[in-house]
C-alpha positions in Angstrom: 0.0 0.0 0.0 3.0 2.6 0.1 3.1 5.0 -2.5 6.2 5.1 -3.8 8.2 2.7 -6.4 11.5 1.9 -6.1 13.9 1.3 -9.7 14.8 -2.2 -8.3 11.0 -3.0 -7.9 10.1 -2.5 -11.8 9.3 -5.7 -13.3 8.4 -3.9 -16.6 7.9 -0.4 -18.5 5.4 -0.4 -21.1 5.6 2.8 -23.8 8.0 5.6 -23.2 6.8 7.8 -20.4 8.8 10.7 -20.4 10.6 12.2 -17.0 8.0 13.7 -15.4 4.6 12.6 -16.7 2.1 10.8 -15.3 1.6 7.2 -15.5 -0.7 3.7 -14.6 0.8 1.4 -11.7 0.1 -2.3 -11.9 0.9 -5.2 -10.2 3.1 -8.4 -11.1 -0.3 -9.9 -11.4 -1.7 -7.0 -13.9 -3.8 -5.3 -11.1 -4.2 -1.7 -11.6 -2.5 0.2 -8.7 -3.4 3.6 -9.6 -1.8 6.9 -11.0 1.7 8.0 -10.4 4.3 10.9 -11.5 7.6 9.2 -13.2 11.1 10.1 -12.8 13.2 7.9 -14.2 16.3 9.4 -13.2 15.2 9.1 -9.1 16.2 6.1 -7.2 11.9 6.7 -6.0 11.4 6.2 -9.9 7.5 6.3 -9.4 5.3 8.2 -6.6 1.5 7.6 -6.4 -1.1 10.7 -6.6 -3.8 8.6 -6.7 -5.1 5.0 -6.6 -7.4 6.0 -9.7 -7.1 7.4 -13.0 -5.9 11.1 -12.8 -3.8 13.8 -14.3 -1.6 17.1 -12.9 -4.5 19.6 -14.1 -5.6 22.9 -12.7 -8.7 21.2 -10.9 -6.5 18.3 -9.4 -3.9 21.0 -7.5 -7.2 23.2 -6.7 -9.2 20.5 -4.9 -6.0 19.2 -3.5 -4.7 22.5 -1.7 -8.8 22.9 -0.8 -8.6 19.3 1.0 -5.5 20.4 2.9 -6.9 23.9 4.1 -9.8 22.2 5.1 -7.9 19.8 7.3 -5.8 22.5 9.0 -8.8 24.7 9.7 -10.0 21.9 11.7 -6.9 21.9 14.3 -7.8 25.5 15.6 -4.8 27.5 14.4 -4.3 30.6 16.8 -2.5 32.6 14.2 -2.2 31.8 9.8 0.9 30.3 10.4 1.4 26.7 9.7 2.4 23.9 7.1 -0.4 23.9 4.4 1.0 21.2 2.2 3.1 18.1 3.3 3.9 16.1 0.2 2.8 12.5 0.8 0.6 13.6 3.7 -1.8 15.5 1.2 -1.5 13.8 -2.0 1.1 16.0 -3.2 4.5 14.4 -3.8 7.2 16.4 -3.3 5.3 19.3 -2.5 5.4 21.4 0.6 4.0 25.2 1.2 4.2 26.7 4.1 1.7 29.4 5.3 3.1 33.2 6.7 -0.6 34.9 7.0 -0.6 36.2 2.9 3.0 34.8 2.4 3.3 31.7 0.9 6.9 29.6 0.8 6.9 26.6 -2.2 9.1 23.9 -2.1 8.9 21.7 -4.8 11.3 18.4 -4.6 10.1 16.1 -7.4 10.3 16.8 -11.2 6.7 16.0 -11.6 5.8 19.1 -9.4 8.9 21.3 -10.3 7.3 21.3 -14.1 4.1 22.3 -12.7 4.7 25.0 -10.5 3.0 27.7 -12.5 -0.1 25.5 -12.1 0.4 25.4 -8.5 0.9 28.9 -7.7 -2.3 29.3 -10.2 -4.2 27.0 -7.9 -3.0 28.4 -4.4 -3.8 32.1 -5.9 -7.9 30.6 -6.7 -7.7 29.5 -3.3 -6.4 32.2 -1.5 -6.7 35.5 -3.3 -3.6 37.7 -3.8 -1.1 36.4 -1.7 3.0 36.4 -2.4 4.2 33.1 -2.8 8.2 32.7 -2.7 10.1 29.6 -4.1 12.8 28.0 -1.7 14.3 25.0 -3.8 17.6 25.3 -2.2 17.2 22.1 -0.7 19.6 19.0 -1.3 16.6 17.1 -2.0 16.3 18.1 -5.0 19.6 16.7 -6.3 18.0 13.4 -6.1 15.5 14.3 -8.7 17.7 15.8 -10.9 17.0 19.3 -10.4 18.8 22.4 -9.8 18.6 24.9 -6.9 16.8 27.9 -7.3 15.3 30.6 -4.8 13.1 33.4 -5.8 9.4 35.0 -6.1 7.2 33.4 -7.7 4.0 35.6 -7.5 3.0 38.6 -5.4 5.7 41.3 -3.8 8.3 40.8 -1.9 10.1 43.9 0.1 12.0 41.9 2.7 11.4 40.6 6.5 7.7 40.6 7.5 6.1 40.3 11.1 4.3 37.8 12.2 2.6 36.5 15.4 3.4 33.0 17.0 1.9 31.7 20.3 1.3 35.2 21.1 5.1 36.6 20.2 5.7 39.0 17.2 8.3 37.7 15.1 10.3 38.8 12.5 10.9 36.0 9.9 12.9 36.6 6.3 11.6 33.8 3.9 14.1 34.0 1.1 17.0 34.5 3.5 16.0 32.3 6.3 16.4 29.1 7.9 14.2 26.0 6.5 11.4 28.2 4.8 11.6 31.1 7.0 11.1 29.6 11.1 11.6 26.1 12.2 7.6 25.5 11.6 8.1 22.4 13.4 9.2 23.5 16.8 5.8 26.1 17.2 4.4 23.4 19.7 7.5 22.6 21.2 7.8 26.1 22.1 4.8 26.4 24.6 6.2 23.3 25.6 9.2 23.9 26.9 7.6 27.1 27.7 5.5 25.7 30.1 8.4 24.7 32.3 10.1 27.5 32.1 8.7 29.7 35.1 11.4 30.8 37.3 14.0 28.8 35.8 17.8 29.5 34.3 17.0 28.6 30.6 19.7 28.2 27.8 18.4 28.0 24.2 21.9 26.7 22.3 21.7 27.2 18.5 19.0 29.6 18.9 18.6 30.4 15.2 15.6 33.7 15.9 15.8 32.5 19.6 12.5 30.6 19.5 12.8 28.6 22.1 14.2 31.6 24.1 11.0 34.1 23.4 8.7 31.5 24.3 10.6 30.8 28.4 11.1 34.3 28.4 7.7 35.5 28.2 6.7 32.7 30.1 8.5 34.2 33.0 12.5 32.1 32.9 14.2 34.4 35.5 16.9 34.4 32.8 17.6 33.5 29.2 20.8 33.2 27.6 20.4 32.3 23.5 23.7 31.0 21.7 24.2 30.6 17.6 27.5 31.0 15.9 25.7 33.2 13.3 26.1 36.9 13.6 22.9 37.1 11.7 20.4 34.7 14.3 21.8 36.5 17.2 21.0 39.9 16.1 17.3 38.6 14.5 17.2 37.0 18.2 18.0 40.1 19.9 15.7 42.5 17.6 12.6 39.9 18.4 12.9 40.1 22.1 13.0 43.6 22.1 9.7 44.0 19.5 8.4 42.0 22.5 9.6 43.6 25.1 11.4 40.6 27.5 14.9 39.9 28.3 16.9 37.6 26.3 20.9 37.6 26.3 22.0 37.1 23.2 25.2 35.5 22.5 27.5 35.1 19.2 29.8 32.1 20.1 30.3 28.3 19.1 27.9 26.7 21.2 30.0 23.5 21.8 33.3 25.6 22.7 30.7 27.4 25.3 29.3 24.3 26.3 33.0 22.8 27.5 34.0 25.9 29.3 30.1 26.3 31.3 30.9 22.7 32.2 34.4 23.5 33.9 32.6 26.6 35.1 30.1 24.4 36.7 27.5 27.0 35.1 23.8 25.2 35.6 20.6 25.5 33.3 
Protein backbone atom coordinates (compact mmCIF):
# COMPACT_ATOMS: atom_id res chain seq x y z
CA UNK A 1 0.00 0.00 0.00
CA UNK A 2 2.99 2.57 0.07
CA UNK A 3 3.14 5.01 -2.55
CA UNK A 4 6.25 5.15 -3.84
CA UNK A 5 8.22 2.68 -6.38
CA UNK A 6 11.51 1.94 -6.11
CA UNK A 7 13.87 1.33 -9.69
CA UNK A 8 14.83 -2.16 -8.31
CA UNK A 9 11.02 -3.04 -7.89
CA UNK A 10 10.08 -2.50 -11.76
CA UNK A 11 9.34 -5.72 -13.33
CA UNK A 12 8.42 -3.93 -16.65
CA UNK A 13 7.87 -0.43 -18.50
CA UNK A 14 5.35 -0.37 -21.13
CA UNK A 15 5.61 2.76 -23.80
CA UNK A 16 8.03 5.62 -23.21
CA UNK A 17 6.76 7.84 -20.39
CA UNK A 18 8.84 10.69 -20.38
CA UNK A 19 10.57 12.22 -16.97
CA UNK A 20 7.99 13.74 -15.44
CA UNK A 21 4.57 12.56 -16.67
CA UNK A 22 2.14 10.82 -15.31
CA UNK A 23 1.58 7.23 -15.52
CA UNK A 24 -0.66 3.75 -14.63
CA UNK A 25 0.75 1.40 -11.69
CA UNK A 26 0.08 -2.27 -11.91
CA UNK A 27 0.92 -5.20 -10.16
CA UNK A 28 3.11 -8.43 -11.06
CA UNK A 29 -0.27 -9.92 -11.39
CA UNK A 30 -1.72 -7.02 -13.89
CA UNK A 31 -3.83 -5.29 -11.10
CA UNK A 32 -4.17 -1.70 -11.56
CA UNK A 33 -2.50 0.23 -8.65
CA UNK A 34 -3.40 3.58 -9.56
CA UNK A 35 -1.85 6.85 -11.02
CA UNK A 36 1.72 8.05 -10.37
CA UNK A 37 4.31 10.88 -11.45
CA UNK A 38 7.57 9.22 -13.20
CA UNK A 39 11.07 10.13 -12.82
CA UNK A 40 13.23 7.92 -14.24
CA UNK A 41 16.27 9.37 -13.23
CA UNK A 42 15.19 9.12 -9.08
CA UNK A 43 16.22 6.12 -7.19
CA UNK A 44 11.91 6.67 -5.96
CA UNK A 45 11.38 6.20 -9.87
CA UNK A 46 7.46 6.25 -9.42
CA UNK A 47 5.25 8.21 -6.64
CA UNK A 48 1.54 7.56 -6.41
CA UNK A 49 -1.11 10.66 -6.64
CA UNK A 50 -3.76 8.64 -6.70
CA UNK A 51 -5.08 5.02 -6.61
CA UNK A 52 -7.44 5.95 -9.67
CA UNK A 53 -7.14 7.41 -12.99
CA UNK A 54 -5.89 11.10 -12.78
CA UNK A 55 -3.76 13.76 -14.26
CA UNK A 56 -1.59 17.06 -12.89
CA UNK A 57 -4.49 19.56 -14.10
CA UNK A 58 -5.63 22.86 -12.68
CA UNK A 59 -8.66 21.20 -10.92
CA UNK A 60 -6.49 18.34 -9.43
CA UNK A 61 -3.93 21.01 -7.46
CA UNK A 62 -7.23 23.22 -6.67
CA UNK A 63 -9.16 20.49 -4.87
CA UNK A 64 -6.02 19.25 -3.52
CA UNK A 65 -4.71 22.51 -1.72
CA UNK A 66 -8.84 22.90 -0.83
CA UNK A 67 -8.61 19.27 1.03
CA UNK A 68 -5.51 20.45 2.86
CA UNK A 69 -6.91 23.91 4.07
CA UNK A 70 -9.78 22.22 5.09
CA UNK A 71 -7.92 19.79 7.35
CA UNK A 72 -5.84 22.45 8.98
CA UNK A 73 -8.81 24.73 9.73
CA UNK A 74 -9.99 21.90 11.65
CA UNK A 75 -6.86 21.91 14.28
CA UNK A 76 -7.83 25.51 15.57
CA UNK A 77 -4.79 27.51 14.43
CA UNK A 78 -4.33 30.64 16.83
CA UNK A 79 -2.51 32.62 14.23
CA UNK A 80 -2.22 31.83 9.84
CA UNK A 81 0.95 30.29 10.37
CA UNK A 82 1.36 26.69 9.67
CA UNK A 83 2.37 23.91 7.11
CA UNK A 84 -0.36 23.92 4.41
CA UNK A 85 1.00 21.20 2.24
CA UNK A 86 3.05 18.14 3.32
CA UNK A 87 3.91 16.08 0.24
CA UNK A 88 2.77 12.52 0.78
CA UNK A 89 0.60 13.59 3.70
CA UNK A 90 -1.76 15.48 1.23
CA UNK A 91 -1.48 13.80 -2.02
CA UNK A 92 1.06 16.00 -3.21
CA UNK A 93 4.51 14.36 -3.82
CA UNK A 94 7.24 16.43 -3.32
CA UNK A 95 5.29 19.26 -2.54
CA UNK A 96 5.42 21.37 0.63
CA UNK A 97 4.03 25.19 1.17
CA UNK A 98 4.22 26.74 4.15
CA UNK A 99 1.69 29.42 5.29
CA UNK A 100 3.14 33.23 6.70
CA UNK A 101 -0.56 34.88 7.02
CA UNK A 102 -0.55 36.16 2.88
CA UNK A 103 3.01 34.76 2.43
CA UNK A 104 3.25 31.67 0.94
CA UNK A 105 6.91 29.65 0.78
CA UNK A 106 6.87 26.56 -2.16
CA UNK A 107 9.10 23.94 -2.11
CA UNK A 108 8.92 21.73 -4.82
CA UNK A 109 11.27 18.43 -4.55
CA UNK A 110 10.06 16.14 -7.38
CA UNK A 111 10.29 16.83 -11.22
CA UNK A 112 6.65 16.00 -11.63
CA UNK A 113 5.77 19.11 -9.42
CA UNK A 114 8.92 21.27 -10.26
CA UNK A 115 7.31 21.28 -14.05
CA UNK A 116 4.07 22.33 -12.73
CA UNK A 117 4.74 25.03 -10.51
CA UNK A 118 2.99 27.68 -12.52
CA UNK A 119 -0.13 25.52 -12.08
CA UNK A 120 0.43 25.41 -8.48
CA UNK A 121 0.93 28.87 -7.72
CA UNK A 122 -2.32 29.33 -10.20
CA UNK A 123 -4.18 27.01 -7.92
CA UNK A 124 -2.95 28.36 -4.39
CA UNK A 125 -3.80 32.08 -5.92
CA UNK A 126 -7.94 30.61 -6.72
CA UNK A 127 -7.67 29.50 -3.32
CA UNK A 128 -6.41 32.24 -1.52
CA UNK A 129 -6.67 35.49 -3.26
CA UNK A 130 -3.61 37.75 -3.81
CA UNK A 131 -1.05 36.40 -1.72
CA UNK A 132 3.03 36.40 -2.43
CA UNK A 133 4.24 33.07 -2.81
CA UNK A 134 8.20 32.69 -2.70
CA UNK A 135 10.06 29.65 -4.06
CA UNK A 136 12.78 28.04 -1.71
CA UNK A 137 14.34 25.05 -3.79
CA UNK A 138 17.61 25.35 -2.18
CA UNK A 139 17.20 22.05 -0.67
CA UNK A 140 19.58 18.99 -1.27
CA UNK A 141 16.59 17.09 -2.02
CA UNK A 142 16.27 18.09 -5.04
CA UNK A 143 19.58 16.68 -6.31
CA UNK A 144 18.02 13.43 -6.14
CA UNK A 145 15.49 14.26 -8.65
CA UNK A 146 17.73 15.82 -10.92
CA UNK A 147 17.00 19.35 -10.41
CA UNK A 148 18.81 22.37 -9.77
CA UNK A 149 18.62 24.93 -6.88
CA UNK A 150 16.76 27.91 -7.34
CA UNK A 151 15.26 30.56 -4.82
CA UNK A 152 13.07 33.36 -5.80
CA UNK A 153 9.43 35.02 -6.12
CA UNK A 154 7.17 33.41 -7.73
CA UNK A 155 3.97 35.55 -7.46
CA UNK A 156 3.03 38.57 -5.39
CA UNK A 157 5.66 41.26 -3.79
CA UNK A 158 8.31 40.75 -1.91
CA UNK A 159 10.09 43.88 0.10
CA UNK A 160 12.01 41.93 2.74
CA UNK A 161 11.40 40.60 6.49
CA UNK A 162 7.67 40.56 7.54
CA UNK A 163 6.12 40.29 11.10
CA UNK A 164 4.35 37.78 12.19
CA UNK A 165 2.63 36.48 15.36
CA UNK A 166 3.41 32.98 17.02
CA UNK A 167 1.95 31.73 20.34
CA UNK A 168 1.30 35.25 21.12
CA UNK A 169 5.11 36.64 20.20
CA UNK A 170 5.74 39.04 17.18
CA UNK A 171 8.27 37.74 15.09
CA UNK A 172 10.30 38.76 12.49
CA UNK A 173 10.93 36.02 9.93
CA UNK A 174 12.87 36.60 6.32
CA UNK A 175 11.56 33.84 3.93
CA UNK A 176 14.06 34.00 1.14
CA UNK A 177 17.00 34.47 3.54
CA UNK A 178 16.00 32.28 6.28
CA UNK A 179 16.40 29.12 7.94
CA UNK A 180 14.24 25.97 6.46
CA UNK A 181 11.40 28.25 4.77
CA UNK A 182 11.62 31.10 6.96
CA UNK A 183 11.09 29.64 11.06
CA UNK A 184 11.56 26.12 12.21
CA UNK A 185 7.62 25.52 11.61
CA UNK A 186 8.09 22.38 13.36
CA UNK A 187 9.15 23.49 16.76
CA UNK A 188 5.85 26.10 17.23
CA UNK A 189 4.35 23.40 19.70
CA UNK A 190 7.48 22.58 21.21
CA UNK A 191 7.83 26.08 22.13
CA UNK A 192 4.79 26.44 24.56
CA UNK A 193 6.16 23.33 25.57
CA UNK A 194 9.20 23.94 26.93
CA UNK A 195 7.64 27.08 27.69
CA UNK A 196 5.55 25.71 30.05
CA UNK A 197 8.40 24.68 32.30
CA UNK A 198 10.12 27.52 32.05
CA UNK A 199 8.74 29.72 35.13
CA UNK A 200 11.44 30.80 37.29
CA UNK A 201 14.03 28.81 35.82
CA UNK A 202 17.77 29.53 34.27
CA UNK A 203 17.04 28.60 30.62
CA UNK A 204 19.70 28.21 27.76
CA UNK A 205 18.42 27.97 24.17
CA UNK A 206 21.90 26.68 22.30
CA UNK A 207 21.75 27.21 18.54
CA UNK A 208 19.05 29.58 18.91
CA UNK A 209 18.55 30.45 15.15
CA UNK A 210 15.56 33.73 15.89
CA UNK A 211 15.79 32.45 19.59
CA UNK A 212 12.53 30.57 19.52
CA UNK A 213 12.82 28.59 22.10
CA UNK A 214 14.19 31.63 24.05
CA UNK A 215 11.05 34.09 23.44
CA UNK A 216 8.72 31.55 24.27
CA UNK A 217 10.65 30.79 28.39
CA UNK A 218 11.11 34.35 28.43
CA UNK A 219 7.74 35.52 28.15
CA UNK A 220 6.65 32.66 30.11
CA UNK A 221 8.50 34.20 32.99
CA UNK A 222 12.53 32.13 32.90
CA UNK A 223 14.25 34.42 35.54
CA UNK A 224 16.87 34.43 32.82
CA UNK A 225 17.63 33.47 29.16
CA UNK A 226 20.81 33.19 27.57
CA UNK A 227 20.44 32.27 23.48
CA UNK A 228 23.67 31.00 21.69
CA UNK A 229 24.22 30.58 17.57
CA UNK A 230 27.49 30.97 15.91
CA UNK A 231 25.70 33.16 13.25
CA UNK A 232 26.13 36.89 13.60
CA UNK A 233 22.85 37.12 11.66
CA UNK A 234 20.38 34.74 14.30
CA UNK A 235 21.77 36.48 17.18
CA UNK A 236 20.97 39.86 16.07
CA UNK A 237 17.30 38.58 14.53
CA UNK A 238 17.23 37.01 18.24
CA UNK A 239 18.05 40.07 19.88
CA UNK A 240 15.68 42.47 17.63
CA UNK A 241 12.57 39.94 18.36
CA UNK A 242 12.88 40.09 22.13
CA UNK A 243 12.99 43.60 22.11
CA UNK A 244 9.73 44.01 19.54
CA UNK A 245 8.38 41.95 22.53
CA UNK A 246 9.57 43.63 25.11
CA UNK A 247 11.43 40.56 27.50
CA UNK A 248 14.87 39.85 28.33
CA UNK A 249 16.88 37.62 26.30
CA UNK A 250 20.89 37.56 26.28
CA UNK A 251 22.01 37.09 23.23
CA UNK A 252 25.22 35.52 22.50
CA UNK A 253 27.53 35.07 19.16
CA UNK A 254 29.78 32.06 20.12
CA UNK A 255 30.30 28.28 19.11
CA UNK A 256 27.87 26.67 21.23
CA UNK A 257 30.03 23.46 21.84
CA UNK A 258 33.33 25.58 22.72
CA UNK A 259 30.73 27.44 25.26
CA UNK A 260 29.32 24.31 26.29
CA UNK A 261 33.03 22.84 27.53
CA UNK A 262 34.00 25.93 29.31
CA UNK A 263 30.06 26.33 31.28
CA UNK A 264 30.94 22.70 32.17
CA UNK A 265 34.42 23.45 33.91
CA UNK A 266 32.57 26.57 35.12
CA UNK A 267 30.11 24.39 36.66
CA UNK A 268 27.46 27.03 35.14
CA UNK A 269 23.79 25.16 35.56
CA UNK A 270 20.55 25.54 33.34
Amino acid sequence: GHDWVYSSEVQKIFGDPKPGSVISLKDFRDRPLGSAIYNPDSQIVARRISRRKQDLDADFFDRRLRRALALRDTMGFADPVYRLVWSEADGLPGVVVDRYGDHFVLQTLTLAMDQRKDLIVTAMQGVFGEITVIERNDSSIRKAEGLESSVGVLAGIWNGPITISVNGLSQEVDLLEGQKTGIYLDQLDNYATVASYAAGKTVLDCFCNQGGFALHAAKAGAASVLAIDISEGAVAATSANAARNDIAVEALEANVFDFLKDAETAERKF
